[in-house]
N, C-alpha and C positions, 0 to 999 in steps of 0.2 A: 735458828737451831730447832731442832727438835723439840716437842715437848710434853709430858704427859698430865692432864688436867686432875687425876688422883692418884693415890701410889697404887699400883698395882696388889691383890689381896687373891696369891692363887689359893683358890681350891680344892682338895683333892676329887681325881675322878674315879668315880665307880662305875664299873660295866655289872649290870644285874643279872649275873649267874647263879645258882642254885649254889650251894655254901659246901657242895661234892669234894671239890677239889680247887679248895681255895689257893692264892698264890698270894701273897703280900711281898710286893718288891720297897727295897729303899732306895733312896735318893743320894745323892752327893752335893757337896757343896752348893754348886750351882744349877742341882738338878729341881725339874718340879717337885711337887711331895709327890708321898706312896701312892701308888696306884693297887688295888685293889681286883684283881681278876679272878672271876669264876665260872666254872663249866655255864656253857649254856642253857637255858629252859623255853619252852613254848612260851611265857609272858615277855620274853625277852622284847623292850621296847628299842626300838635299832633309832629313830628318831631321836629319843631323849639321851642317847647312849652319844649319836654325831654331835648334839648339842652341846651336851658337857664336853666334849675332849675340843670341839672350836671356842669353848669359852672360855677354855685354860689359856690362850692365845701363847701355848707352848709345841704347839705342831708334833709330825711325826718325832721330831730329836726330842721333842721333849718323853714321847714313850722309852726311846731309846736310851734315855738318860736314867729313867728309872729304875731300867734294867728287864724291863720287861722281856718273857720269854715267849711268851704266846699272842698271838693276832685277834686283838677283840674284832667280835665276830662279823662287824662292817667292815672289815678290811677284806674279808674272804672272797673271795670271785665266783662266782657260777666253775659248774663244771665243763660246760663246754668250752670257758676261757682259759682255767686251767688244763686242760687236757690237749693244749693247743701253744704251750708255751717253750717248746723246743726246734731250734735251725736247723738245718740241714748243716752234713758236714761242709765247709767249702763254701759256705753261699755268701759268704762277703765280698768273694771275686764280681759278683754280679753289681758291684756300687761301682763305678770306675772312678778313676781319679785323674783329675786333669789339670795337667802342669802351665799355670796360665802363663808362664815365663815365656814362654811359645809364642804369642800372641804377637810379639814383635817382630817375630820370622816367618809363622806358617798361619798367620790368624786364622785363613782357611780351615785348615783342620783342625783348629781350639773351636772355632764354632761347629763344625760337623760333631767332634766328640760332644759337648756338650747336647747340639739338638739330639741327637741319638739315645744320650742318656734320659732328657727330659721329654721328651716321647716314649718313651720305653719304662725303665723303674721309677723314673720322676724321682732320681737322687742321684747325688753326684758330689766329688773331693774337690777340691781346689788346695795348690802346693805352688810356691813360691809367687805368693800375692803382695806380699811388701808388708804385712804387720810383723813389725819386729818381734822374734819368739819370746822375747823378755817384758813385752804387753799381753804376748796369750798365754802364758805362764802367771802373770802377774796378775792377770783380771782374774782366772780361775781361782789362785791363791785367795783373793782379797775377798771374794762370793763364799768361799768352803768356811774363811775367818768369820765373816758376817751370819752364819748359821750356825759357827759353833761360838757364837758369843753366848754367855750368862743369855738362860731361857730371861729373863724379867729384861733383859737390852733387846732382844727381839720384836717381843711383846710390843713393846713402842709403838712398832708401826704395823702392827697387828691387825689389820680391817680388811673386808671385801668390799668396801667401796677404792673406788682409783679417785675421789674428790682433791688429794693434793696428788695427783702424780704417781704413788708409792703406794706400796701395799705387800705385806707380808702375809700367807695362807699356806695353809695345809690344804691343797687339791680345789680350784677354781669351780668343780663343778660338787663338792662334798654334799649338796643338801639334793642334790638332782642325780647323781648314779645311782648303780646297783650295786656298788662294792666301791670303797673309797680304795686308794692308790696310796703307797708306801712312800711317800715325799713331799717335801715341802717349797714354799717356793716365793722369791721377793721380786714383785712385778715392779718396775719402772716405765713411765709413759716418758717414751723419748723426743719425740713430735706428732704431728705441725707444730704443737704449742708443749715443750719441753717441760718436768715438773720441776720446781725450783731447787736448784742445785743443795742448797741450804737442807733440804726435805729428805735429800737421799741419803742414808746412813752413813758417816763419813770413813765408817772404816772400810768400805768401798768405792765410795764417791769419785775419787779420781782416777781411779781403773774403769769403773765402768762407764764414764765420760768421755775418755780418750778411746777404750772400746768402741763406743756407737759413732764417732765419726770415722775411724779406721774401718769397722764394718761396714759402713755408707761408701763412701769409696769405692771398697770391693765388691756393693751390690750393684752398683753403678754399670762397672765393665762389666759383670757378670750379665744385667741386664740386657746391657747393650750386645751381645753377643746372643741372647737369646732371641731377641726381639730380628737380628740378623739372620740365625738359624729360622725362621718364619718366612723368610724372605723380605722382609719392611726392612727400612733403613737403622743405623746404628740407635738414632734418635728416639725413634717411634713410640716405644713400651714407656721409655724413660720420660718422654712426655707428656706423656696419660698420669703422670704423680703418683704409681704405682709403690714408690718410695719415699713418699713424704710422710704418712703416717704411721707411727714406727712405737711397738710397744718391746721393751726389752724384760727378760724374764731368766731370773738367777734360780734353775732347781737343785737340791740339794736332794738325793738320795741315799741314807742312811743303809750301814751294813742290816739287812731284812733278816730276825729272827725267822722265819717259816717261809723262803723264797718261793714255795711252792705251792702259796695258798693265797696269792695276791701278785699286782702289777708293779710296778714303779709308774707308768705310764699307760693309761686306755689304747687302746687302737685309736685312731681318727683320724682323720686326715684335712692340714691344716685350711683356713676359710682364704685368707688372704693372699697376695699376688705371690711371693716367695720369701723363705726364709732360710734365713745360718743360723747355723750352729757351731759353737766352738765347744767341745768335748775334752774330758782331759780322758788318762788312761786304761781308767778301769773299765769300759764299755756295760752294753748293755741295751743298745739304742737299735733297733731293728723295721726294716720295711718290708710292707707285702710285696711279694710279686707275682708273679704266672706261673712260676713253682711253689711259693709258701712263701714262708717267712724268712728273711734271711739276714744278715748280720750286717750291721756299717761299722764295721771294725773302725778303731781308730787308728789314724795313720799320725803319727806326731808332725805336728807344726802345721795339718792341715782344718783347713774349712769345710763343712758339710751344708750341702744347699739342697732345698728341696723345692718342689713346685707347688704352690696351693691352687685350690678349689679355683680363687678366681681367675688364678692367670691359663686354667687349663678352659672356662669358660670365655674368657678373650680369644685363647687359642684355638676356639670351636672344636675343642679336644685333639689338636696339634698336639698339645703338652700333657701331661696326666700328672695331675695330683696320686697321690698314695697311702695309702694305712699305713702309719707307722703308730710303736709302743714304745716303751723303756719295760726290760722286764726288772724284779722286786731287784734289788743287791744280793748277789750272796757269796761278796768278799768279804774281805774284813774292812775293808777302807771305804770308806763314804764315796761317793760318783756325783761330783759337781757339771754342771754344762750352764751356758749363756748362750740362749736364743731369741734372737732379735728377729718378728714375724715384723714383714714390711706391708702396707698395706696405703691406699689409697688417702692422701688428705681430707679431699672434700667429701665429708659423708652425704652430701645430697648431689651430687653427679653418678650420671646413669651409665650403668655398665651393661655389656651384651658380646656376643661376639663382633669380632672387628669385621667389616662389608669387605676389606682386604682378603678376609680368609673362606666365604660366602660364596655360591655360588649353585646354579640350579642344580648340577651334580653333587656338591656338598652343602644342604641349605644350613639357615643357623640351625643350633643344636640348640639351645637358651634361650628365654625371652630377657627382655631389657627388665630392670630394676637399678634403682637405687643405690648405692653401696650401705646404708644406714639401713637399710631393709636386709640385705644381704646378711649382715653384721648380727643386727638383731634375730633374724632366723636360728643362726647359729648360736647363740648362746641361750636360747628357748630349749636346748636339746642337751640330752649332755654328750659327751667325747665316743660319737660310737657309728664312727667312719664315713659311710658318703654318704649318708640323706642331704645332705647341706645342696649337694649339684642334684640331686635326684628332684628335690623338689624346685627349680628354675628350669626342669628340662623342660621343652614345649610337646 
């Protein structure tokens, strides 16, 4: 089980604002203590401000519990980010969705849809895949339960190390952006080497267990239809262990006091071979395209898959990875998702484009690396879209 080596002793956090326009919120039972916010000043240190609210190891919900009304000032975004956070009307028609039920009548055309898609917006639905809806109901329920547990149950497993597996944070990249992101979020390392079941909080343990092999499954055929739309055999992609290492990731995005002055999610666009997402209702989840920005509405009962960095680099840019963000909340209802990014077992096998896809009319686009180099590159940087391929390009 679980265990903490001292009792937990929160805090209270103060953001050093000028005493202008003071706000003192309170807390509830199971809330942190008061938090303390005031206007901002030029001494304002943004450093010791991130430090204190990750040592509370009470995350965004734990601002949200205090009642806070306004966005200390590291949450804010540049203007050119905010100024850039509305869809087009309509533009979710541009995600398609693709009914894999097909696949045993017309495979043909489930793999044309799909390459179409992952050449083009590099995202795509999947609809009647075999997760029973009372698993993707159930795993979303048990994640939303696991974030709104008592802040000091949280806390537990509260680190940005992944040393046993598991890891609760408030934004993976909080000490390297330029404006931290409205959510919070409980990593799980799923494989090559699984974190001990015993380690994963158990008021979601068995959802999100039966989860990651249900998702493994459908990345499988998934794969293999892509690896198809290439023209290589069913096998190929799936062979390369593209899905053997597998990090699962529970975000929790709180209804956002000041939706309009921060993210839920950075733009970026993901490093490894591909990933799903299971979304529940309230949306919020958007990718770039060749018009802008545009919506992946949520469809109930479906899967949302997208293509990463590396697999658009195997695909010598056959495939395209994409920017996508989550914009801040601004329901009243919290916006749970479980995305499980698939990625390469062996971090020291070298990747490149495939000599299948190569040729003096199309040469490679990538030089070979690593994937441990790959891996590494990426988290040198924080969440802020394609340097990751820009810099492997030759």
């Amino acid at each position: 089980m679980l265990k903490v080596t001292s009792p937990l002793k929160p805090q209270p956090l103060l953001f050093p604002f000028t005493p202008k326009s003071t706000i003192i919120m309170t807390s509830s039972t199971h809330s942190p203590p008061p938090i303390t916010v005031l206007a901002a000043t030029p001494d304002y240190d943004r450093a010791k401000a991130v430090k204190e609210f990750d040592e509370t190891k009470h995350g965004v919900k734990g601002l949200v519990d205090s009642g806070i009304k306004k966005l200390p000032p590291f949450f804010i975004h540049p203007p050119e980010t905010l100024s850039d956070l509305k869809p087009r009307p309509g533009s979710e028609s541009q995600v398609p969705t693709v009914d894999l039920s097909a696949v045993k009548t017309n495979r043909a055309a489930v793999v044309d849809q799909i390459r179409h898609a992952a050449s083009t917006i590099g995202f795509f639905q999947v609809i009647n895949h075999g997760v029973p809806p009372e698993l993707l109901e159930g795993t979303v329920a048990a994640m939303k339960k696991f974030h709104e547990q008592p802040a000091e149950e949280r806390a537990r497993v509260y680190r940005r190390e992944m040393g046993t597996g598991v890891s609760y944070i408030s934004n993976v990249d909080l000490y390297n952006s330029k404006a931290a992101s409205w959510r919070d979020t409980l990593q799980l390392r799923m494989g090559p080497i699984a974190a001990d079941p015993e380690e994963i909080p158990e008021v979601c343990r068995e959802e999100v267990i039966e989860w990651d092999k249900e998702a493994v499954r459908v990345a499988e055929l998934v794969i293999g239809l892509l690896s198809e739309g290439l023209g290589l055999g069913e096998e190929r992609l799936r062979e390369m262990g593209l899905l053997q290492g597998r990090v699962m990731v529970g975000h929790y995005y709180p209804p956002c006091p000041e939706p309009d002055l921060t993210v839920g999610l950075n733009s970026h666009a993901d490093p490894g071979a591909l990933t799903v997402v299971l979304q529940d209702h309230v949306g919020g989840l958007q990718v770039r395209s060749k018009d802008g920005w545009v919506d992946v509405k949520p469809v109930p009962g479906a899967l949302v898959f997208n293509i990463g960095d590396l697999l658009q680099i195997i695909s010598n840019e056959e495939y395209k990875s994409a920017d996508h963000r989550v914009l801040a909340n601004c329901s009243n209802d919290p916006r749970v998702s479980l995305a499980i990014f698939f990625n390469p077992g062996e971090r020291e096998k070298t990747f490149g484009p495939l000599p299948d896809l190569t040729s003096a009319e199309k040469p490679a686009l990538y030089r070979n690396f690593t994937f441990n180099e790959f891996i590494t590159r990426f988290f040198k940087k924080e969440l802020d879209g394609k340097s990751l391929t820009n810099f492997f390009r030759q």
